[in-house]
C-alpha positions in Angstrom: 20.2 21.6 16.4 19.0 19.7 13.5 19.3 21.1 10.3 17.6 20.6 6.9 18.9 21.6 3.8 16.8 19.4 1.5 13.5 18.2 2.1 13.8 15.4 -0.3 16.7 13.0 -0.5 14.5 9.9 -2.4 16.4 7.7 -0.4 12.8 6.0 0.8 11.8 5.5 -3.1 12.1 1.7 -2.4 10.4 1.8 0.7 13.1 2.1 3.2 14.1 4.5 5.8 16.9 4.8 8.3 16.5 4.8 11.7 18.5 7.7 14.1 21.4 4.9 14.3 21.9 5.0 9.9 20.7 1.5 9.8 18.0 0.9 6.8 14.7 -0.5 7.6 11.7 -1.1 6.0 8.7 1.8 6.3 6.6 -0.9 7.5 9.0 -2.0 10.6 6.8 -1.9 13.6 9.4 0.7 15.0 8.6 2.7 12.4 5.5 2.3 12.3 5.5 3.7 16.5 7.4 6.8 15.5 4.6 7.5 12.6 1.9 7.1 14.6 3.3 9.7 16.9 4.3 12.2 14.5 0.5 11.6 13.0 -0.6 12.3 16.9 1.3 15.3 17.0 -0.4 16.8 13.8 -4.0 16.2 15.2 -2.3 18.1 18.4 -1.6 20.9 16.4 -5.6 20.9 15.2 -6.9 20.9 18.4 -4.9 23.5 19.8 -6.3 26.0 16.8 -9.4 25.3 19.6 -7.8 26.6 22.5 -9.2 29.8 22.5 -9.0 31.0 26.1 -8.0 27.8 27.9 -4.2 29.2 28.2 -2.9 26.4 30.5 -4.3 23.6 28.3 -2.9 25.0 25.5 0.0 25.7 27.0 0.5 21.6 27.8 0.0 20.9 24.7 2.6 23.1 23.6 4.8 21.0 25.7 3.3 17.8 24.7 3.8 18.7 21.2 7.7 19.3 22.0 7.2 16.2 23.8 6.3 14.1 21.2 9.3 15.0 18.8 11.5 13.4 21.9 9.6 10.5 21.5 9.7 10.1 18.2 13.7 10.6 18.3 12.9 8.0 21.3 11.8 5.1 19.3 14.1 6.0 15.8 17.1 5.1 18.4 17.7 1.6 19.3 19.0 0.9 22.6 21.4 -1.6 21.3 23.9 -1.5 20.3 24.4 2.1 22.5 24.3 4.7 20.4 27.6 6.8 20.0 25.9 9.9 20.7 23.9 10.8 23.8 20.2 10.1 22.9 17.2 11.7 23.6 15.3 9.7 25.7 11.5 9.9 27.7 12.3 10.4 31.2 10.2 8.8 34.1 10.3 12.7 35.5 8.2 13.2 32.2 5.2 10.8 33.0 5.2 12.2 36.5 4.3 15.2 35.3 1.8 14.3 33.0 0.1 12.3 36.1 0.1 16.0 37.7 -1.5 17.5 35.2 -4.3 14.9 35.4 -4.6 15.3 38.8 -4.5 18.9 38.8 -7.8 18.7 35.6 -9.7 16.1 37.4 -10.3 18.3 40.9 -12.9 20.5 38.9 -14.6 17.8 36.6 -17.6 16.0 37.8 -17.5 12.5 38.4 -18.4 10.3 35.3 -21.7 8.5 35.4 -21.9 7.3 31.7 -18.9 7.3 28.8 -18.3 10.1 26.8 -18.7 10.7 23.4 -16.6 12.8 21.2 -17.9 16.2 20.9 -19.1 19.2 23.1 -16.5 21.9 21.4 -14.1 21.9 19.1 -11.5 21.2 21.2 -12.7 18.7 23.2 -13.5 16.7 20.3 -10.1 17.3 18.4 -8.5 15.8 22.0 -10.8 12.9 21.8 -9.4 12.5 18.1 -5.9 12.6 19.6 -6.5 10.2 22.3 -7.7 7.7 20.0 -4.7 8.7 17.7 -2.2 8.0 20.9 -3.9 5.0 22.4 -2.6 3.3 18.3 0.7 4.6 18.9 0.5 3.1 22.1 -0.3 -0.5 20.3 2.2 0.1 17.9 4.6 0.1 20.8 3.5 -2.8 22.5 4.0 -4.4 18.5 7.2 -3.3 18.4 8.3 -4.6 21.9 6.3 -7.9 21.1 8.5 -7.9 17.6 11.3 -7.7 19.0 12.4 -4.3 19.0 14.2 -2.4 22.0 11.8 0.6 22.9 11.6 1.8 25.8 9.3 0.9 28.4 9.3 4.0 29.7 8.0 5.7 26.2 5.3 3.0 26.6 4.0 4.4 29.9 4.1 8.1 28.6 1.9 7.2 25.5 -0.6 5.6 28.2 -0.8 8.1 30.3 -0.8 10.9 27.7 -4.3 9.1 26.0 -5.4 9.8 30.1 -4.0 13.5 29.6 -6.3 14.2 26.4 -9.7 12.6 27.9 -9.3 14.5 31.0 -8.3 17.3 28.7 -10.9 16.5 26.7 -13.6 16.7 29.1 -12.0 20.1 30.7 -12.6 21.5 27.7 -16.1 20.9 27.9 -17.0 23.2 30.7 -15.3 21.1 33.1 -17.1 18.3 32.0 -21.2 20.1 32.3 -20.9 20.0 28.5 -20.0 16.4 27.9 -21.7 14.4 25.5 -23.0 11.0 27.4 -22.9 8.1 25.5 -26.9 6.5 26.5 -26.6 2.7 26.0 -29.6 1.1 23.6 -31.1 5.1 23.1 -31.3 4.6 19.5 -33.4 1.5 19.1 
């Protein structure tokens, strides 16, 4: 259990931080920068689901998402090497799989796409759009952390992929299984 005694420690004053392992990096280190992006998706989670209104089982997966999330986040503050001392929380393969259920189990109701969606219909479809484009960054920020260097895991990349598929379908779920989608209608302004 973690436990907080003080909020503040000024210890980033400079513009450092510490990773899970101790070791001081920069706030700007691309690892960092992953682990931000998903505590900034998991905020924009916690909007959308002030949406949920009756859609119980979509509210409940973002509950578990949102859990979800602070794994990942204590995920990417952990580098691989060297091992940590302790046994670290880590995405599991089990936990994309089930997020790949979920989108299966969405989709079977939802008409078939003939045009892109915009961001809107309700409330909570749009606040999942918003978190999709929040997730697909922290997916980027990733793939710049991997491409920098760092050691995150590949499988915390594929989550963070197929989550951004979890909130569109979501998304569009939300939206009377998709009969209140807002269609995108190429050149209609002109």
């Amino acid at each position: 259990m973690v436990v907080l005694n003080r909020i503040y420690t000024k210890t980033g004053d400079g513009g450092e931080t510490r990773l899970a392992s101790g070791e001081p990096v920069s706030k700007t280190d691309p690892r960092v920068e992953a682990y931000g992006a998903v505590d900034e998706l998991n905020a924009v989670l916690g909007l959308a689901r002030l949406h949920s209104g009756q859609n119980d089982r979509i509210d409940a997966m973002l509950g578990r998402i949102q859990n979800e999330l602070f794994d990942l986040g204590a995920d990417l503050a952990t580098p691989h090497t060297p091992a940590p001392k302790w046994e670290a929380l880590r995405i599991l393969d089990g936990q994309v799989e089930r997020l790949e259920a979920e989108i299966d189990w969405m989709n079977e109701s939802l008409k078939a796409l003939d045009s892109f969606i915009l961001p809107g219909g309700s409330a909570l479809s749009a606040h999942l759009h918003l978190a999709r484009t929040v997730c697909r960054r922290a997916e980027r920020d990733v793939i710049r952390g991997i491409e920098a260097g760092r050691d995150l895991s590949p499988v915390a990349l594929r989550y963070l992929n197929r989550l951004s598929d979890h909130l569109f379908v979501a998304a569009r779920r939300a939206n009377a299984n998709g009969a209140d989608d807002v269609k995108w209608v190429p050149g209609g302004t002109r």
